[in-house]
C-alpha positions as CSV (number, residue, x, y, z in Angstrom):
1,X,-46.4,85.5,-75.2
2,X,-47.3,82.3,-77.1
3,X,-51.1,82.7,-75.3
4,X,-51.5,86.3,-76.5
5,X,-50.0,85.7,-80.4
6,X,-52.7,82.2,-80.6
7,X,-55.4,84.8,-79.5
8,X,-54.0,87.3,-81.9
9,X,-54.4,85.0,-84.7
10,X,-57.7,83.3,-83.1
11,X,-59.6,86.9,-83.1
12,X,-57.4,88.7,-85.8
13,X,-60.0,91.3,-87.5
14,X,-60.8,90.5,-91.2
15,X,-60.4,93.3,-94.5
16,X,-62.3,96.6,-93.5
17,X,-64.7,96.3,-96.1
18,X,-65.8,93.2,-94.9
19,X,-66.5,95.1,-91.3
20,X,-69.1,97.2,-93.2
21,X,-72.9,95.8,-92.5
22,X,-71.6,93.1,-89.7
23,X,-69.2,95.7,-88.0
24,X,-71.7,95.7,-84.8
25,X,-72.0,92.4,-84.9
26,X,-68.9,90.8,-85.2
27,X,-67.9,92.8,-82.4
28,X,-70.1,91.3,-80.2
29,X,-69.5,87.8,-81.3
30,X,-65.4,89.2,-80.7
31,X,-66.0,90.1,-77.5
32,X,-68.0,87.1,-76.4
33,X,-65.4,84.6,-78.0
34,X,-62.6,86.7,-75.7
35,X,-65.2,86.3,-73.0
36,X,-65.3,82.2,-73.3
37,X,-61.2,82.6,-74.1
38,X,-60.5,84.6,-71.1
39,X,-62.4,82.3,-68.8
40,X,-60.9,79.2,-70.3
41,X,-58.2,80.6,-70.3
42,X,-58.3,81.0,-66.2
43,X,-59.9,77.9,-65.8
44,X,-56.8,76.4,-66.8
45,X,-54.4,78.9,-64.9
46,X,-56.3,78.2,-62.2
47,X,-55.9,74.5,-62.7
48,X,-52.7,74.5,-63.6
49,X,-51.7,76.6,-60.3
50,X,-53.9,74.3,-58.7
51,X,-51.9,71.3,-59.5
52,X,-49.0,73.0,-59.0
53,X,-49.3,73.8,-55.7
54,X,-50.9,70.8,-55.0
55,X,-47.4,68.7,-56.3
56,X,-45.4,70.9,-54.6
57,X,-47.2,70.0,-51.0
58,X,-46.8,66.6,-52.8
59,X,-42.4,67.2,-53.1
60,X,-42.5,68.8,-49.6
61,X,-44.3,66.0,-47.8
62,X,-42.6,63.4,-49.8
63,X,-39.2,65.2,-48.7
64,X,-40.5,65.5,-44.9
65,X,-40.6,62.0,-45.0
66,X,-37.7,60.8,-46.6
67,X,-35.8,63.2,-44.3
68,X,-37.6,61.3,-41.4
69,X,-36.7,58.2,-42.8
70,X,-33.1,59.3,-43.3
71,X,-32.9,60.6,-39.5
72,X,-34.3,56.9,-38.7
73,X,-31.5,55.3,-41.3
74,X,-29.3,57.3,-39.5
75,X,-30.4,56.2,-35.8
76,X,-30.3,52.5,-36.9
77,X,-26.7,53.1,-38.5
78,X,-25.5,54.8,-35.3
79,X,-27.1,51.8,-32.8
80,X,-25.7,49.0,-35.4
81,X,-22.5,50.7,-35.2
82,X,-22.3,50.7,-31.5
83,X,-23.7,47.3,-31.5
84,X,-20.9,46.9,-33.9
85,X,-18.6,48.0,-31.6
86,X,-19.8,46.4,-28.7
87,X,-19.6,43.1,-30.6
88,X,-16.2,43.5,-31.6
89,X,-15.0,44.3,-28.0
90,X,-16.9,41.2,-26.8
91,X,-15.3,38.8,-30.1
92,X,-12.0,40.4,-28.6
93,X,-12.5,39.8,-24.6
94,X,-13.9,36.3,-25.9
95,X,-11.1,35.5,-27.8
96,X,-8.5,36.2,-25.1
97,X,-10.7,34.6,-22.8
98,X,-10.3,31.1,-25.2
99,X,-6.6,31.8,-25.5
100,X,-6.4,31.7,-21.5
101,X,-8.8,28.5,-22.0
102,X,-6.4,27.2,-24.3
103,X,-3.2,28.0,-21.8
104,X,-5.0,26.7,-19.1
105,X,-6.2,23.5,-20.5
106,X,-2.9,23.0,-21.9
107,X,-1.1,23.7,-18.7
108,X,-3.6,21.3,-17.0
109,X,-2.7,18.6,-19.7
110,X,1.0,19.0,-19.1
111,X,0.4,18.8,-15.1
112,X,-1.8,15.6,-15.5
113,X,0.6,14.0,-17.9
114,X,3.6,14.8,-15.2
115,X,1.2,13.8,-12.4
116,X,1.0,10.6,-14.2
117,X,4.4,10.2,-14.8
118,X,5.0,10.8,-10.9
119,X,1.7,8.5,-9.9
120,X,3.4,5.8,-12.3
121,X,7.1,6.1,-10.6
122,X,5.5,6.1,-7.6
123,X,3.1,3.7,-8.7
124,X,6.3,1.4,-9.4
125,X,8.2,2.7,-6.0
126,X,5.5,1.8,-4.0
127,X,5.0,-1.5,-5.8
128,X,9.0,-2.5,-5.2
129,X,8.6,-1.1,-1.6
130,X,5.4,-3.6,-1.1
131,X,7.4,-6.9,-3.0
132,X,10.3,-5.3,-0.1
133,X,8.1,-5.3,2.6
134,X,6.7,-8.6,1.9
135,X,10.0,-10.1,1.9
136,X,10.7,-8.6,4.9
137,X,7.3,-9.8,6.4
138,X,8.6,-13.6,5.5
139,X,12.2,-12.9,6.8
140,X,10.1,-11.7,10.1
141,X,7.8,-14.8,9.7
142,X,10.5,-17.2,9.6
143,X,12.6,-15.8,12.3
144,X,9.1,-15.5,14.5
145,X,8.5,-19.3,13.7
146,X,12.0,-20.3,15.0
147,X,11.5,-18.3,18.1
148,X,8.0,-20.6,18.4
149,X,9.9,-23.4,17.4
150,X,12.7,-23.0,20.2
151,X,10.1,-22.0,22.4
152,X,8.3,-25.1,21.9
153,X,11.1,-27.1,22.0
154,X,12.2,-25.4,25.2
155,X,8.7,-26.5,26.7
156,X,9.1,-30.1,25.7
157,X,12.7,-30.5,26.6
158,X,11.6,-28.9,30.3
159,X,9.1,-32.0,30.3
160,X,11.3,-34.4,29.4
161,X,13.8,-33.1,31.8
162,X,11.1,-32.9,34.9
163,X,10.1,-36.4,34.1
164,X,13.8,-37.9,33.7
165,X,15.0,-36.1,36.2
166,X,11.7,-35.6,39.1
167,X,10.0,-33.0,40.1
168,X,13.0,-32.2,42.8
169,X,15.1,-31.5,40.5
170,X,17.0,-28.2,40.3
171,X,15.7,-27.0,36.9
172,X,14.3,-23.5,35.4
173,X,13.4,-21.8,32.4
174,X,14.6,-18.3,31.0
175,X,14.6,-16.9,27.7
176,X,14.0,-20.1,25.7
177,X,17.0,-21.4,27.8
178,X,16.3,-24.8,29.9
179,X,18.7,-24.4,32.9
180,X,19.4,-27.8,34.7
181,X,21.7,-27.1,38.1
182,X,23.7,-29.5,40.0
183,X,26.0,-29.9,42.8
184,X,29.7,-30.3,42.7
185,X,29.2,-33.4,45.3
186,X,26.7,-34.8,43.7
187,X,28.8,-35.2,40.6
188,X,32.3,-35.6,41.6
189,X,31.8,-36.5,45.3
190,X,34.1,-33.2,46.3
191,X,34.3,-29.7,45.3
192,X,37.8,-30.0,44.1
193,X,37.7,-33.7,42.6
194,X,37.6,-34.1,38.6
195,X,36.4,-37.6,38.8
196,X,32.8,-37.9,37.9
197,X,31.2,-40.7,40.3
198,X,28.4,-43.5,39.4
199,X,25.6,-41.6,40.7
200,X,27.0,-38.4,38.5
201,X,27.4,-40.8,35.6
202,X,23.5,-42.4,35.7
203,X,22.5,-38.4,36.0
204,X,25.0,-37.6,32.9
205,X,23.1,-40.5,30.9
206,X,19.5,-39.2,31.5
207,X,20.9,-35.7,30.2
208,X,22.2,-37.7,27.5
209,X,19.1,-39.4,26.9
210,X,17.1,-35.9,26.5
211,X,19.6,-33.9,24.1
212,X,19.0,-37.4,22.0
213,X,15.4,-37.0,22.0
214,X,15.6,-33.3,21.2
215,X,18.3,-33.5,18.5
216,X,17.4,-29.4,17.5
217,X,18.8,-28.2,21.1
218,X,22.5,-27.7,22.3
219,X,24.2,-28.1,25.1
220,X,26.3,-25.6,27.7
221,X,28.4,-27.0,30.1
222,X,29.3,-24.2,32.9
223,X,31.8,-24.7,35.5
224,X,30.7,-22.5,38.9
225,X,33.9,-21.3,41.1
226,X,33.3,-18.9,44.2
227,X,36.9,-19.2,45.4
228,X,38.4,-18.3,41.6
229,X,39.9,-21.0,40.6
230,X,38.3,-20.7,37.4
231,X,40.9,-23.7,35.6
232,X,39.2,-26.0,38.1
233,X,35.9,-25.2,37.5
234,X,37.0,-25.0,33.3
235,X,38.2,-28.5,34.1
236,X,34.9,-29.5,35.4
237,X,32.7,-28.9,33.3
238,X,35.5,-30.1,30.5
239,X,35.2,-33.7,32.0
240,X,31.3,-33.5,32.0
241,X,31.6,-32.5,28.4
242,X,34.0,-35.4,27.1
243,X,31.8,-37.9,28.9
244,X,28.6,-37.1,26.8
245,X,30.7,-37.0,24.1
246,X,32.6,-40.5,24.1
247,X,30.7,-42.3,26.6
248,X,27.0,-41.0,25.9
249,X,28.0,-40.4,21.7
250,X,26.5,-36.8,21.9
251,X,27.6,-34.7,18.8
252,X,30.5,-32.3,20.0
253,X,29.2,-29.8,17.8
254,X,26.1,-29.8,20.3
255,X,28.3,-29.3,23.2
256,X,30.6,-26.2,24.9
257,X,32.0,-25.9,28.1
258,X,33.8,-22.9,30.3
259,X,34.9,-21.9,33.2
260,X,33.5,-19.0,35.3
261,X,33.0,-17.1,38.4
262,X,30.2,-18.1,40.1
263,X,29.9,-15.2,42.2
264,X,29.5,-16.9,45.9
265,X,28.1,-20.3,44.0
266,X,29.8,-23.3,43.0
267,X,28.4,-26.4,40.9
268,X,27.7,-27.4,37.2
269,X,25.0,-25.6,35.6
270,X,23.6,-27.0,32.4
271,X,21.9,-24.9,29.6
272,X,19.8,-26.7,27.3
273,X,19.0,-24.2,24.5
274,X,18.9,-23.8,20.8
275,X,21.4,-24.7,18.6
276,X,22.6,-21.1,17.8
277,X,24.5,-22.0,15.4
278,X,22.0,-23.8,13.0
279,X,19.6,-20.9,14.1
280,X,21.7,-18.9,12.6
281,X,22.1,-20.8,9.5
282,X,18.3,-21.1,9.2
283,X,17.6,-17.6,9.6
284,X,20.2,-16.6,6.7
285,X,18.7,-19.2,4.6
286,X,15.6,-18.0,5.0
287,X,16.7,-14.9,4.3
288,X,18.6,-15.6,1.4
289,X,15.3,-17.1,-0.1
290,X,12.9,-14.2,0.4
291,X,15.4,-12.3,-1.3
């Protein structure tokens, strides 16, 4: 409507009696200016449908690919969100998997702190039963080393009774016990006699002469019956007893004497042996100090 009142006023006719000579004329020049108009006029349709169409491919295209882009968007959101989820289900199984860490390394403290409270008790048991067993090792030692000792002295006093006595004589050893033997004759000249004679005093004096050189020994005085007359016998060995002790000055405390069955033998046996009770004493001294 604009287009045809701008060509209205473009090609309005002049007064009629200008039309007169140039009628003809100005027609034609009319009809040529609607000519150029008319094809201008399309030129810029033409154009202008042209560029139209040409902007609207333009929109469509540019539409095509922002949809693509937005189905892309939309991919990456849906793999980020299931990476998302993912994540989050591995920050939760990792988390429960450092709280069990945590438990465990705590339980594992508590069990080495009580493991070190047991290894220090025992630590301190075992340390007491060691200072124990060490005390016991020297109660052991010392009671050992009086066994050597007696056993030593039991050699020596076996010498020294071979060589006061001779090789002849009736002598034996057993159990750390010297065991001198002699005849009821050759002592008090009968069986039934409590009278020692000479020759049963000079044998008295070399016994005499060996508990003296071992002062550590003692002496038992056993009187032998076979017919049970055990007093006699008691007797006996009583008299030998009382002669080392007055006559011989042997300690009394070294020095017991009894009276037995002699069980189809008769005579005096003598028992040189430790002095049980000082071994005694020694050992519960000894004892006493490693305690």
């Amino acid at each position: 409507m604009i287009v045809c009142t701008w060509a209205e006023r473009i090609f309005k006719r002049p007064p009629n009696d200008l039309l007169l000579p140039l009628d003809l004329d100005y027609n034609l020049k009319q009809h040529r200016r609607m000519k150029r108009f008319l094809l201008a006029l399309c030129i810029v349709l033409t154009a202008t449908s042209f560029l139209h169409a040409q902007r609207k491919s333009d929109l469509i295209a540019e539409i095509e690919a922002l949809k693509t882009e937005l189905d892309s968007t939309k991919m990456v959101a849906v793999v980020a969100q299931k990476n998302e989820k993912i994540g989050l289900t591995r920050a939760e199984s990792f988390e429960k998997q450092v709280t069990e860490l945590q438990d465990a390394n705590s339980t594992l403290l508590r069990n080495l702190n009580n493991f070190a409270k047991v290894t220090n008790t025992n630590s301190a048991n075992l340390n007491r039963v060691l200072v124990k067993l060490e005390e016991k090792e020297n109660q052991l030692r010392a009671i050992n080393d009086a066994f050597t000792s007696n056993d030593s002295t039991a050699v020596v006093v076996l010498t020294n009774v071979k060589r006061s006595l001779g090789e002849n004589s009736r002598v034996g050893v057993s159990e750390g016990v010297v065991l001198v033997s002699s005849s009821l004759e050759s002592l008090f000249g009968t069986t039934t006699s409590i009278i020692v004679t000479e020759s049963g005093q000079a044998w008295l004096e070399k016994i005499a002469h060996i508990l003296k050189a071992n002062p550590k020994v003692a002496l038992t005085i056993e009187g032998l019956s076979m017919t049970g007359e055990i007093e006699l016998a008691a007797d006996q060995a009583t008299v030998i007893g009382e002669m080392l002790q007055n006559q011989f000055e042997i300690d009394p405390n070294r020095i017991d004497f009894l009276g037995k069955d002699g069980n189809f033998k008769e005579g005096i046996n003598l028992k040189i042996h430790p002095n049980y009770t000082q071994f005694y004493t020694l050992v519960k001294e000894n004892m006493k100090a490693t305690n």
